[in-house]
PyMOL commands that place a pseudoatom at each C-alpha (Angstrom):
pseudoatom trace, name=CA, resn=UNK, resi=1, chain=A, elem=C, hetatm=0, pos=[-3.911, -13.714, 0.974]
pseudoatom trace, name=CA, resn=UNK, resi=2, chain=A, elem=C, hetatm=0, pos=[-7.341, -15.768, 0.522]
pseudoatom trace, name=CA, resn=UNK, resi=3, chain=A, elem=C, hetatm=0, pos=[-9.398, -14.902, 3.445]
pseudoatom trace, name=CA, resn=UNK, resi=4, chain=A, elem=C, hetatm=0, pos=[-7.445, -12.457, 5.386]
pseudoatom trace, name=CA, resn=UNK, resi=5, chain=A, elem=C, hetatm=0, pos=[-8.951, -9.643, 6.466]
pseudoatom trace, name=CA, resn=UNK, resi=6, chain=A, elem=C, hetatm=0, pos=[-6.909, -6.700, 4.604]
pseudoatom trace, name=CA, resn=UNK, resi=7, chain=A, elem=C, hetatm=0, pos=[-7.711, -3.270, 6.594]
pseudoatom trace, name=CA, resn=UNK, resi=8, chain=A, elem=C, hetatm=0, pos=[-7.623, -0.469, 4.000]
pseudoatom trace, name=CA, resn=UNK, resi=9, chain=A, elem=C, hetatm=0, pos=[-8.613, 3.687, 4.097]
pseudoatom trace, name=CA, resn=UNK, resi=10, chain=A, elem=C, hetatm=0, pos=[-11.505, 4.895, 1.971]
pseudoatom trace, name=CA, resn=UNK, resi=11, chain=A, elem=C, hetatm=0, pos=[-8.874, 6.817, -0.088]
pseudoatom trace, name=CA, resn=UNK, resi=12, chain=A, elem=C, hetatm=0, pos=[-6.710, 3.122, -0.474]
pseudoatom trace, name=CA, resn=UNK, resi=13, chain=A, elem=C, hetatm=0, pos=[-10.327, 1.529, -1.436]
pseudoatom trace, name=CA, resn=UNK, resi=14, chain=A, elem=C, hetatm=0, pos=[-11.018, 3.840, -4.220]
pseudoatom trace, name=CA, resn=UNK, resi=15, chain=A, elem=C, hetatm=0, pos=[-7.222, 4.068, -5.570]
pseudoatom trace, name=CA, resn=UNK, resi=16, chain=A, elem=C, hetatm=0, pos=[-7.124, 0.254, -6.210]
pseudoatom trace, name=CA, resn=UNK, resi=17, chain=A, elem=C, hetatm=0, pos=[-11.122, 0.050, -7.575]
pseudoatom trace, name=CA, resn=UNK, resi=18, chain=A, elem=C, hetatm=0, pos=[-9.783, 3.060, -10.319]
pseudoatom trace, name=CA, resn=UNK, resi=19, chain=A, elem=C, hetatm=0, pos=[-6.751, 0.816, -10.957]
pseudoatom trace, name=CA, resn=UNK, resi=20, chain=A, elem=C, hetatm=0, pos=[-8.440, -1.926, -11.457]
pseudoatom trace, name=CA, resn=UNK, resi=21, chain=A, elem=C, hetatm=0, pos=[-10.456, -0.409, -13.698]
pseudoatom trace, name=CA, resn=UNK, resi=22, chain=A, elem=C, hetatm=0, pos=[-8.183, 0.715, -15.674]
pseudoatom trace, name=CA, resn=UNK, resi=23, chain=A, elem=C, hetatm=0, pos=[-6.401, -2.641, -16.020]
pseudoatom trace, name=CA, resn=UNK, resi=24, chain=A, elem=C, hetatm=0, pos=[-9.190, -4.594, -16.839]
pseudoatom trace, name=CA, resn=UNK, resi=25, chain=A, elem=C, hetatm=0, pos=[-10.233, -1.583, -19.203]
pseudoatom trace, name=CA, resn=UNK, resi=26, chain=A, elem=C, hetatm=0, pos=[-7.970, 0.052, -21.425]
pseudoatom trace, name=CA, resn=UNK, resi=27, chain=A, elem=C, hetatm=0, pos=[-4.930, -1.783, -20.675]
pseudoatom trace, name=CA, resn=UNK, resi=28, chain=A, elem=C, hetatm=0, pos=[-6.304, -5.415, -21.233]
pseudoatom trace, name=CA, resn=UNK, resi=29, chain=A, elem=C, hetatm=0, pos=[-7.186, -3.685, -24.709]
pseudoatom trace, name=CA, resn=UNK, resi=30, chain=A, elem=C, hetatm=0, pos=[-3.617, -2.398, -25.508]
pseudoatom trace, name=CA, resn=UNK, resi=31, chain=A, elem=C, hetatm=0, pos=[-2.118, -5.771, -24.362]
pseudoatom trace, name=CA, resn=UNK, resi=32, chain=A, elem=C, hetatm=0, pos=[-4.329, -7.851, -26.394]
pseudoatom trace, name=CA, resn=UNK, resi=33, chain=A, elem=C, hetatm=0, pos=[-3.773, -5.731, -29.299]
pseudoatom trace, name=CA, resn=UNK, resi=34, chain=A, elem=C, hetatm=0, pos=[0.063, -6.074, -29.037]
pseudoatom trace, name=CA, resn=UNK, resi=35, chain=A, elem=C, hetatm=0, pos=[-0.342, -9.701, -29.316]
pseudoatom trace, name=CA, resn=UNK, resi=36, chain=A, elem=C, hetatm=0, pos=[-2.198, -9.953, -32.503]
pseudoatom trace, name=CA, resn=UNK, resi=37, chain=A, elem=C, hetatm=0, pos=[0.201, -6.983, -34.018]
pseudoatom trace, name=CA, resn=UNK, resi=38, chain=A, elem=C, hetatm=0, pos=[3.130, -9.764, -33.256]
pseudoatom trace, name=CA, resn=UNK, resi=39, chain=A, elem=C, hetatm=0, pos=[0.979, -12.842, -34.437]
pseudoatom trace, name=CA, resn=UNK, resi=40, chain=A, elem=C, hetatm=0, pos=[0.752, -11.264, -37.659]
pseudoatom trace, name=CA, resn=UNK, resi=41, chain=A, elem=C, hetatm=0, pos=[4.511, -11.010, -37.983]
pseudoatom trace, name=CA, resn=UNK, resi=42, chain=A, elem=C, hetatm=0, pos=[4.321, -14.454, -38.590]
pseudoatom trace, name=CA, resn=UNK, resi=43, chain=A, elem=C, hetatm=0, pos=[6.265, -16.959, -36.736]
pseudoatom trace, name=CA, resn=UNK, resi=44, chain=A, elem=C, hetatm=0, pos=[5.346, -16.753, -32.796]
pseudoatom trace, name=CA, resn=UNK, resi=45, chain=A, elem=C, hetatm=0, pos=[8.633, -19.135, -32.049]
pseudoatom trace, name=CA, resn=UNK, resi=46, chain=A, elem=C, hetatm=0, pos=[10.908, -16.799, -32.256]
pseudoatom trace, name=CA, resn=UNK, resi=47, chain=A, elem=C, hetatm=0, pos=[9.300, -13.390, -32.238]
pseudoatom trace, name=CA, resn=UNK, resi=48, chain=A, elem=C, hetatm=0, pos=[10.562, -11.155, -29.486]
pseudoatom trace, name=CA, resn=UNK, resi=49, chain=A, elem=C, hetatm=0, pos=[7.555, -8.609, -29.839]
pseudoatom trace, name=CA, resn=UNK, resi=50, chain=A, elem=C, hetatm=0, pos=[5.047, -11.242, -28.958]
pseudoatom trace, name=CA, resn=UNK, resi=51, chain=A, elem=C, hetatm=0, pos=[7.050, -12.802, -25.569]
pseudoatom trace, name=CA, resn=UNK, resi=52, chain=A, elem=C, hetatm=0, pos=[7.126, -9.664, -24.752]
pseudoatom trace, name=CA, resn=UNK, resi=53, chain=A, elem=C, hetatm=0, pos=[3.397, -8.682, -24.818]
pseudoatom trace, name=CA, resn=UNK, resi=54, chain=A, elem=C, hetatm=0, pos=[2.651, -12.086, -23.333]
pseudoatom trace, name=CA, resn=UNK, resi=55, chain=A, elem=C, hetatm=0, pos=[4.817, -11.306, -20.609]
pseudoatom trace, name=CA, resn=UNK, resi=56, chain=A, elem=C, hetatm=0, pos=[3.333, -7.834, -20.134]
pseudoatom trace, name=CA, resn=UNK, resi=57, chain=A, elem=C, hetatm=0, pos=[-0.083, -10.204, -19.821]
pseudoatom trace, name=CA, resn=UNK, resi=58, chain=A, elem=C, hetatm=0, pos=[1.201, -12.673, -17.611]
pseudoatom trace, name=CA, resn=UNK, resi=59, chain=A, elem=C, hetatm=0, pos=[1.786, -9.151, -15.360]
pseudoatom trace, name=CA, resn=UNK, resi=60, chain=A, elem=C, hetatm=0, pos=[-0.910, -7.205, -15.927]
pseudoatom trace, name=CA, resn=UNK, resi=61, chain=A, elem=C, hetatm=0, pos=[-3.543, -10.565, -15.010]
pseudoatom trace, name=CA, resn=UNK, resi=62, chain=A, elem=C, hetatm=0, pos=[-1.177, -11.156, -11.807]
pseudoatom trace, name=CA, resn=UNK, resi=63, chain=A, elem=C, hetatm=0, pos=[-1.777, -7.710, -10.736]
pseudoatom trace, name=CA, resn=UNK, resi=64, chain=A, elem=C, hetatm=0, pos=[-5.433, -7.648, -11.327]
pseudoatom trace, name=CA, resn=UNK, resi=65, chain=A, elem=C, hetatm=0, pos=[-5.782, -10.979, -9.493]
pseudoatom trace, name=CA, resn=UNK, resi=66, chain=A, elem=C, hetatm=0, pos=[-4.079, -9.372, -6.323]
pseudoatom trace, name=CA, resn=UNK, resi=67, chain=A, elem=C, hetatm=0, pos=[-6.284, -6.493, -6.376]
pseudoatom trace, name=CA, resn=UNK, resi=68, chain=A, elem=C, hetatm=0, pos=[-9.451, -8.507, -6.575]
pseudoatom trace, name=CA, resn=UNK, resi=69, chain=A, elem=C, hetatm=0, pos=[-8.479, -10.810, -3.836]
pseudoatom trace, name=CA, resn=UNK, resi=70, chain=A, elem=C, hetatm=0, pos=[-6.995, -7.475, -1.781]
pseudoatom trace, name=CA, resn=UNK, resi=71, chain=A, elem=C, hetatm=0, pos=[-10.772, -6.028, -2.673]
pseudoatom trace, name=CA, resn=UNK, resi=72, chain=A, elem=C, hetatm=0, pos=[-12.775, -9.498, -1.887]
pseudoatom trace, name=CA, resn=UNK, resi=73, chain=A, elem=C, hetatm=0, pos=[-11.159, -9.330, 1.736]
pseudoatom trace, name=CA, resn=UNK, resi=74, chain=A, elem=C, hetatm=0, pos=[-11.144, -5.452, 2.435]
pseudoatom trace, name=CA, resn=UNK, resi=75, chain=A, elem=C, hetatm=0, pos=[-12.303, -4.237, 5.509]
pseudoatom trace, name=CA, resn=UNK, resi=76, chain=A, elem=C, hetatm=0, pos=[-12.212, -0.074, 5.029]
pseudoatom trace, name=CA, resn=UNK, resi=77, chain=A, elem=C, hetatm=0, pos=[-11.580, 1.945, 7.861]
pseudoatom trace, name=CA, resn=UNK, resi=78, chain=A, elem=C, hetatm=0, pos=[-13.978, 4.165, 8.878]
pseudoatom trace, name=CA, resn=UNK, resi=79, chain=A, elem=C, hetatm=0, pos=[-12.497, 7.911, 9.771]
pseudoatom trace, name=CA, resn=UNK, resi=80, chain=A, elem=C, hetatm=0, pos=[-15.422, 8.279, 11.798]
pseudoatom trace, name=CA, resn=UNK, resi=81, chain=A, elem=C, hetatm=0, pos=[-14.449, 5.462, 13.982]
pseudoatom trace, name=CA, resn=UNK, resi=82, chain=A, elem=C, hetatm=0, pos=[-10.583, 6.132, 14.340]
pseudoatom trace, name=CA, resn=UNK, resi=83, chain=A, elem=C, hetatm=0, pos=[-9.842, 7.407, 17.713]
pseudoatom trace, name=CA, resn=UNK, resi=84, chain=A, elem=C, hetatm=0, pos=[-7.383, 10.305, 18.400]
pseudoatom trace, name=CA, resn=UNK, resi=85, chain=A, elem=C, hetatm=0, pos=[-6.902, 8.860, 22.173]
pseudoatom trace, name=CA, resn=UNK, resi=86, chain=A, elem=C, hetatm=0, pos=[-3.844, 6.499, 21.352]
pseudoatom trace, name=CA, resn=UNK, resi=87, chain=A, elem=C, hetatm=0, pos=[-2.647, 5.442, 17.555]
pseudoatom trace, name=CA, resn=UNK, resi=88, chain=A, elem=C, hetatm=0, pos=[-4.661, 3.111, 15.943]
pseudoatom trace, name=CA, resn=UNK, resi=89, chain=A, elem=C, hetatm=0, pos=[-4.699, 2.208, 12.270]
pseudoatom trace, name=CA, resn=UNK, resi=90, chain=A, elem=C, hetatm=0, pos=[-6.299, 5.434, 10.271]
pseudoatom trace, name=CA, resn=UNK, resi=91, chain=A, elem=C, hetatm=0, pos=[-4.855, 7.694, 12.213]
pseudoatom trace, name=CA, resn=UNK, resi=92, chain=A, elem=C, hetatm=0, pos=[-1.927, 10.572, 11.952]
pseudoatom trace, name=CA, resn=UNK, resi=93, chain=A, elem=C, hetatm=0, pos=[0.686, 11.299, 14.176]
pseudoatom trace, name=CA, resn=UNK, resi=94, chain=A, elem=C, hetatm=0, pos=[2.950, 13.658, 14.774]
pseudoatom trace, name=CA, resn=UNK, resi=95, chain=A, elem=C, hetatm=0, pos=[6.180, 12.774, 16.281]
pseudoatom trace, name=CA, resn=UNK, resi=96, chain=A, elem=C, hetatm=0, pos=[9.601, 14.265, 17.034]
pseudoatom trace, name=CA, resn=UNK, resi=97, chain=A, elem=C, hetatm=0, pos=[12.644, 12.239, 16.435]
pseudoatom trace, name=CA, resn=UNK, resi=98, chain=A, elem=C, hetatm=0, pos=[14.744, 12.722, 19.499]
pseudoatom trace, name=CA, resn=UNK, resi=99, chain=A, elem=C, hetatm=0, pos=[18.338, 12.418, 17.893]
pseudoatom trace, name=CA, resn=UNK, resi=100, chain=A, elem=C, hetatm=0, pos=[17.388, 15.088, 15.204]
pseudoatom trace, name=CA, resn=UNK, resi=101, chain=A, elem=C, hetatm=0, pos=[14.989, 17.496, 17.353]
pseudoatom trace, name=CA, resn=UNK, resi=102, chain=A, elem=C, hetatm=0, pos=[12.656, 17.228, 14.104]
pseudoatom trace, name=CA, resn=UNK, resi=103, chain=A, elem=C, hetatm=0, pos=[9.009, 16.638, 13.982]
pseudoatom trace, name=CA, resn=UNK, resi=104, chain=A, elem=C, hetatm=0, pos=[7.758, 14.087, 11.925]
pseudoatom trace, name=CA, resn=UNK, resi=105, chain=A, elem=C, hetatm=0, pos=[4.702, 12.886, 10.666]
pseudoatom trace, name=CA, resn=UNK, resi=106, chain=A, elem=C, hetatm=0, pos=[3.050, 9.436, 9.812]
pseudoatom trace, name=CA, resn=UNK, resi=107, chain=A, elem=C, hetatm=0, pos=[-0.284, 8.261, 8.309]
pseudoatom trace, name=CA, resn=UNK, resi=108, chain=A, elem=C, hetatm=0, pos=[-1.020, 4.238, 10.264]
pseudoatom trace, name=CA, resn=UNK, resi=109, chain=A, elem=C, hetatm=0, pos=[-2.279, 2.376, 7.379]
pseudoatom trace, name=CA, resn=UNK, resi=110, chain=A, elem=C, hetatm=0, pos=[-2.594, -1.192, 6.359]
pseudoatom trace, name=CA, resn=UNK, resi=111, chain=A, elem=C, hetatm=0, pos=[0.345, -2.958, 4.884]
pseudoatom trace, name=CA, resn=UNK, resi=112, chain=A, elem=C, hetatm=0, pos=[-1.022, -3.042, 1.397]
pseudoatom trace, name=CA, resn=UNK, resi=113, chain=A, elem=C, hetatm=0, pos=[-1.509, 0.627, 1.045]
pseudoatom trace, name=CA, resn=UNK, resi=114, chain=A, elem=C, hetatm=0, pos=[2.175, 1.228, 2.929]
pseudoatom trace, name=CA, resn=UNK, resi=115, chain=A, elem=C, hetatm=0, pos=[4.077, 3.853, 1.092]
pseudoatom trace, name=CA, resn=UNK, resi=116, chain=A, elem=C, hetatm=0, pos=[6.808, 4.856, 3.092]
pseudoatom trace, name=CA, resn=UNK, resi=117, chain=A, elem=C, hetatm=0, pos=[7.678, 7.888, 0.945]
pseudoatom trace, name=CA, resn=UNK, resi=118, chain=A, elem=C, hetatm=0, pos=[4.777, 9.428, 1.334]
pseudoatom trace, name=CA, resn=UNK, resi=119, chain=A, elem=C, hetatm=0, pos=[4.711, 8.608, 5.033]
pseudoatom trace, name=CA, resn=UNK, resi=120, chain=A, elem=C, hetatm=0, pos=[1.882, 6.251, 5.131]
pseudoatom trace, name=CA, resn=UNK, resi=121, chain=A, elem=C, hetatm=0, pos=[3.293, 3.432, 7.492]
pseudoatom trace, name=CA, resn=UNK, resi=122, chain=A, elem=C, hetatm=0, pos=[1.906, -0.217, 7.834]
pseudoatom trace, name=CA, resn=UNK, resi=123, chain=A, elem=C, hetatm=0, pos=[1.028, -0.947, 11.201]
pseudoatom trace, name=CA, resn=UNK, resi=124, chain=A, elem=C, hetatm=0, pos=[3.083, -3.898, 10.568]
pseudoatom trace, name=CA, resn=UNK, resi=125, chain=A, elem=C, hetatm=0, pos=[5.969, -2.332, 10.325]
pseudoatom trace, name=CA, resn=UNK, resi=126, chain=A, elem=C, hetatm=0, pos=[8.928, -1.668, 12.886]
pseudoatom trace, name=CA, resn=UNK, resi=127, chain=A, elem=C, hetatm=0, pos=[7.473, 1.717, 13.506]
pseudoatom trace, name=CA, resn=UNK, resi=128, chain=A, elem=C, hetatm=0, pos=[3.733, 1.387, 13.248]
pseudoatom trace, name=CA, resn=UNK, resi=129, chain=A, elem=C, hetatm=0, pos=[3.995, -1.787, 15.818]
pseudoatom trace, name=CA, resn=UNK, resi=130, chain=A, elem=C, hetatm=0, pos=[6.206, 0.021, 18.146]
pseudoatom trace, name=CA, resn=UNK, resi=131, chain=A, elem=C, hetatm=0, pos=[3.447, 3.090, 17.739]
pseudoatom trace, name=CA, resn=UNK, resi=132, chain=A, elem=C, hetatm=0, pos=[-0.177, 1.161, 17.729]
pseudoatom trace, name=CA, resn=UNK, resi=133, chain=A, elem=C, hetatm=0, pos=[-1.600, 1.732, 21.363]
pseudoatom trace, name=CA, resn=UNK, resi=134, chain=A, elem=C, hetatm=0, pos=[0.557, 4.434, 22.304]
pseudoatom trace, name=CA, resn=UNK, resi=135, chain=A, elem=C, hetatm=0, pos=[-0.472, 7.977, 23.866]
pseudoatom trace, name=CA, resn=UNK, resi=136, chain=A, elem=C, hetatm=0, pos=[0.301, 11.527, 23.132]
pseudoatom trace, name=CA, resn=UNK, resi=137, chain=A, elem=C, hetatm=0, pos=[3.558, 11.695, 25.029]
pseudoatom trace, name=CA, resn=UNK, resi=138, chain=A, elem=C, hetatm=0, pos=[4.626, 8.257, 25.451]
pseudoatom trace, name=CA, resn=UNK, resi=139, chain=A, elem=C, hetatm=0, pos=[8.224, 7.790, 24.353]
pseudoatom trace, name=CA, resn=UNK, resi=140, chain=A, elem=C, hetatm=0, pos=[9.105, 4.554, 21.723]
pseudoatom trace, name=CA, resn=UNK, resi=141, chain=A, elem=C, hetatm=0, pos=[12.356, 3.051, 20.686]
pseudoatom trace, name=CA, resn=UNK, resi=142, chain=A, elem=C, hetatm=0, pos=[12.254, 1.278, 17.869]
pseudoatom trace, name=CA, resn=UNK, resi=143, chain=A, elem=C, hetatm=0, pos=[14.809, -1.037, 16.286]
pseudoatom trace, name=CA, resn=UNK, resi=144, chain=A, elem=C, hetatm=0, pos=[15.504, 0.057, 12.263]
pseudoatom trace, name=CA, resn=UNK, resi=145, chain=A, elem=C, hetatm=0, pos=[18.317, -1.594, 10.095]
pseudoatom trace, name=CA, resn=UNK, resi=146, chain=A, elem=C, hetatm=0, pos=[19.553, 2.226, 10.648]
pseudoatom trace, name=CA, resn=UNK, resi=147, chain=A, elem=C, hetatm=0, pos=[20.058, 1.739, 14.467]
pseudoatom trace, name=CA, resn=UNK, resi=148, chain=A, elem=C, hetatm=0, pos=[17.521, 2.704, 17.374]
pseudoatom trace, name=CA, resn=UNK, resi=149, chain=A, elem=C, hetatm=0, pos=[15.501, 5.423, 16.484]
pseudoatom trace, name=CA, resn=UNK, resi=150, chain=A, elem=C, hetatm=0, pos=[13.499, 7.094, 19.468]
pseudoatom trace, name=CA, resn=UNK, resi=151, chain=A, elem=C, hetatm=0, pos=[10.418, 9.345, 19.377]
pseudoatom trace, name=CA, resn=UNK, resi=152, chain=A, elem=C, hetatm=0, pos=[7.893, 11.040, 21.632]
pseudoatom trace, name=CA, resn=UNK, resi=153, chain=A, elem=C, hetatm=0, pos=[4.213, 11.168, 20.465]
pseudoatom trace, name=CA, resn=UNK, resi=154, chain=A, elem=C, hetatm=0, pos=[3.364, 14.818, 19.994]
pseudoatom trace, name=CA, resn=UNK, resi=155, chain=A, elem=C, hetatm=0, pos=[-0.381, 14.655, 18.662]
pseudoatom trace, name=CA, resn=UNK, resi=156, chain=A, elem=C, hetatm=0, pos=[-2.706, 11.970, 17.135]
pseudoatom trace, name=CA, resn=UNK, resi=157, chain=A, elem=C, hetatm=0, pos=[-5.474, 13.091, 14.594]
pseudoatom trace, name=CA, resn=UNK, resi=158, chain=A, elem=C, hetatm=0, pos=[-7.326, 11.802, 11.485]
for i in range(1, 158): cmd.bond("trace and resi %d" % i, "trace and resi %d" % (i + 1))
show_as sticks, trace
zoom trace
């Protein structure tokens, strides 16, 4: 990830600042306490308590060094700058799913921010590629592991 440009939403910027936060914060604390409750149960060889907390460290420092490098290479995307002309990252869009006749909407992020159950989509994805440059009313097919899904664009917005 060193060096690449990592396109994130204000909202994505400030979620992963607060967790880091908290991770360096309070968390670091808690984890560094477990460790010297288990050290002073003696015998660190065998001592589940204490490969556990270490292991909980070993995670917690992995995740704060992918947020820092995710931060060092964010570029955030402006809403003023997101156009509403033809989907772009930033933007919303509201599509109907031609097999089901039901609208559905999306939220074109970046892929480290993707959280498909909330419908925020990674313009990496199947979907977000198929959608990035399209037009209100253009018509996609795109290829899932579900089978060919097709959609018209109804409306773009931020």
């Amino acid at each position: 990830m060193a060096g690449k440009k990592v396109s994130i939403t204000a909202e994505g910027l400030k979620k992963l600042e607060d967790e880091l936060g908290r991770l360096k914060g309070h968390m670091r604390m808690e984890v560094a306490e477990r460790i010297k409750e288990a050290i002073s149960f003696g015998d660190i060889s065998e001592n589940a308590e204490y490969d556990d907390a270490k292991n909980e460290q070993a995670h917690l420092e992995g995740r704060i060094n992918y947020i820092e490098q995710i931060l060092s290479n964010a570029s955030v995307i402006d809403e003023d700058d997101v156009k509403t002309d033809q989907v772009n990252l930033g933007a919303k869009v509201v599509l109907l799913d031609k097999e089901f006749k039901e609208e559905v909407e999306f939220f074109i992020v970046g892929s480290t921010e993707a959280d498909p159950f909330n419908n925020k989509i990674s313009d990496e994805s199947p979907v977000g590629k198929e959608l990035i440059g399209k037009k209100v009313g253009d018509n996609v097919q795109v290829s899932t592991l579900q089978g060919s899904v097709k959609y018209k664009i109804l409306k773009i917005f931020k």
